[in-house]
C-alpha positions as CSV (number, residue, x, y, z in Angstrom):
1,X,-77.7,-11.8,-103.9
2,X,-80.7,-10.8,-100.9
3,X,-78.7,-12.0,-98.3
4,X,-75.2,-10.7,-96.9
5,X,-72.3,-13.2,-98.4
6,X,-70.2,-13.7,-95.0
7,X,-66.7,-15.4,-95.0
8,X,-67.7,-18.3,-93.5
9,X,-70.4,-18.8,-96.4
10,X,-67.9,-18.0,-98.9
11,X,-65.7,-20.8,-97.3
12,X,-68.8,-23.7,-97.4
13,X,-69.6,-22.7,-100.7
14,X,-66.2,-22.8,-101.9
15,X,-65.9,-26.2,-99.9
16,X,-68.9,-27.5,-101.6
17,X,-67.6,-26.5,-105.3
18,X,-64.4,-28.1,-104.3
19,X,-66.3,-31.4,-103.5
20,X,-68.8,-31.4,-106.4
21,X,-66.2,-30.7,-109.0
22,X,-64.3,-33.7,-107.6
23,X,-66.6,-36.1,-107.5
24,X,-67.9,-35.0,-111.4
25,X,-63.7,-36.0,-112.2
26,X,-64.2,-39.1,-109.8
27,X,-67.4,-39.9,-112.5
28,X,-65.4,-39.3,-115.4
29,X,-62.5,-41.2,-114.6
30,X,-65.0,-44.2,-113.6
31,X,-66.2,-44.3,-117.1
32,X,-63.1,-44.7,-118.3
33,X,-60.9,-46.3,-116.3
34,X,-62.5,-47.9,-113.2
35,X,-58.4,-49.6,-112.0
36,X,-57.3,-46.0,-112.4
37,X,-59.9,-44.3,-110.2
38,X,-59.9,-46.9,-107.7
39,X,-56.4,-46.5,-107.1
40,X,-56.5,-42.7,-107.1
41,X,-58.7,-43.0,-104.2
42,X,-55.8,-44.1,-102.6
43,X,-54.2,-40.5,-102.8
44,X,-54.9,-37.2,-100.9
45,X,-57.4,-35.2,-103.6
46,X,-55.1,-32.3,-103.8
47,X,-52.6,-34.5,-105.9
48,X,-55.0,-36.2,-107.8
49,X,-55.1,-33.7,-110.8
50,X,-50.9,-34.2,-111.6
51,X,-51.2,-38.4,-111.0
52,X,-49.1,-38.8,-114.3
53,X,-50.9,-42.1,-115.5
54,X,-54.0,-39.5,-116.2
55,X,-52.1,-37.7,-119.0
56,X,-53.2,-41.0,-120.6
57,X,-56.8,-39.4,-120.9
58,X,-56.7,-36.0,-123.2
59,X,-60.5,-36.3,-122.4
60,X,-60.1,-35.4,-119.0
61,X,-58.1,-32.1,-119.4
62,X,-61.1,-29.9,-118.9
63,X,-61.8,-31.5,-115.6
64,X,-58.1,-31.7,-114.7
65,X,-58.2,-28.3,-115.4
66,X,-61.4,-27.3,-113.2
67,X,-59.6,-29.1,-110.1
68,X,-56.1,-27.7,-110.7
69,X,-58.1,-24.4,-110.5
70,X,-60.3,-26.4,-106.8
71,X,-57.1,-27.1,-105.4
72,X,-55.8,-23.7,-106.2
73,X,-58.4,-21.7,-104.6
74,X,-58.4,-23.8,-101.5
75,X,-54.4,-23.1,-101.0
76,X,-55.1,-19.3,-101.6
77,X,-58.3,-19.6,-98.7
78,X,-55.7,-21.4,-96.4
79,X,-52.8,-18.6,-97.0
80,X,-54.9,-15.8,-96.4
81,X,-54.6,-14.9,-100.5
82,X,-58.4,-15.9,-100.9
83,X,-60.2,-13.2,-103.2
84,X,-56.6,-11.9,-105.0
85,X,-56.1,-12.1,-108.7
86,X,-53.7,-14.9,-109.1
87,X,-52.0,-12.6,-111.6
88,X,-52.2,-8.9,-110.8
89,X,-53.4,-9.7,-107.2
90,X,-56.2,-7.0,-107.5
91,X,-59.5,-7.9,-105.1
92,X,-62.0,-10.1,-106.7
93,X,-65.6,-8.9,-105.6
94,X,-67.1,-11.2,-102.9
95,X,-70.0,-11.2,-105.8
96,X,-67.7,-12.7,-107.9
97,X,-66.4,-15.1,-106.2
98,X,-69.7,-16.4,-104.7
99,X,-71.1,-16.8,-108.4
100,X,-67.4,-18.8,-109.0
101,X,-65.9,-19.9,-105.9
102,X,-62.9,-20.9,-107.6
103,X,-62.2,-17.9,-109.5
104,X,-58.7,-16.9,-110.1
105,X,-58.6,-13.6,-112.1
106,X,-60.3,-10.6,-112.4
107,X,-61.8,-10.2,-115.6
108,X,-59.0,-7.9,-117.1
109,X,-56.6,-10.3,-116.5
110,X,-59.1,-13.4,-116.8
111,X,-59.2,-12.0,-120.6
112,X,-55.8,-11.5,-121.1
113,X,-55.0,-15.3,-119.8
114,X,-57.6,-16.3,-122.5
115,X,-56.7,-14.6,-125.3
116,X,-52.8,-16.0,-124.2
117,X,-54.5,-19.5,-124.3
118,X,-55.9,-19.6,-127.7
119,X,-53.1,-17.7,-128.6
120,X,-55.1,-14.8,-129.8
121,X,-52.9,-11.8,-128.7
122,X,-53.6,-8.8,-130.6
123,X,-50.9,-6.3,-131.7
């Protein structure tokens, strides 16, 4: 990037990817279940992604997933833990996280978590 990446960019950006990756859940929901999103709205956005009546929707896991990881990096930015590897705490480049504003690992571990995922651990 040209242009010096100060903290208080960081935070707008990391602000706006919080807000764009909740409205593409709010969009998905809608197409699904119109009752369900109108009634979410009705909850603070940081407990929308455990509402239990979602786990009625496997569909949604993938964006479940992106705003566990949104709510996540907003509670890290608000303890001071912003830009720490949710695992082995090492510092996540500020290029990093300006290309993923959400990002919670440093690639070592981010592979690790992966592999532990698929479970693809190799011996």
């Amino acid at each position: 990037m040209s242009s010096i990446i100060t903290k208080s960019r960081l935070e707008a950006r990391l602000q706006a990817e919080v807000e764009r990756r909740r409205q593409a859940f709010l969009e998905a929901l809608l197409a699904l279940d119109a009752p369900l999103t109108a009634e979410l709205h009705r909850l603070p956005p940081d407990e929308w992604a455990d509402y239990p009546p979602l786990a009625a929707y496997p569909q949604l896991q993938p964006q479940l997933k992106s705003l566990k990881q949104a709510d996540a990096a907003l509670c890290q930015w608000q303890l001071g833990l912003y830009g720490l590897c949710s695992d082995c705490e090492a510092e996540l480049t500020t290029e990093q996280l300006w290309d993923d504003p959400c990002r919670q690992r440093c690639d070592p571990c981010e592979e690790k978590y992966r592999k532990a995922q698929h479970g693809a651990w190799e011996l």
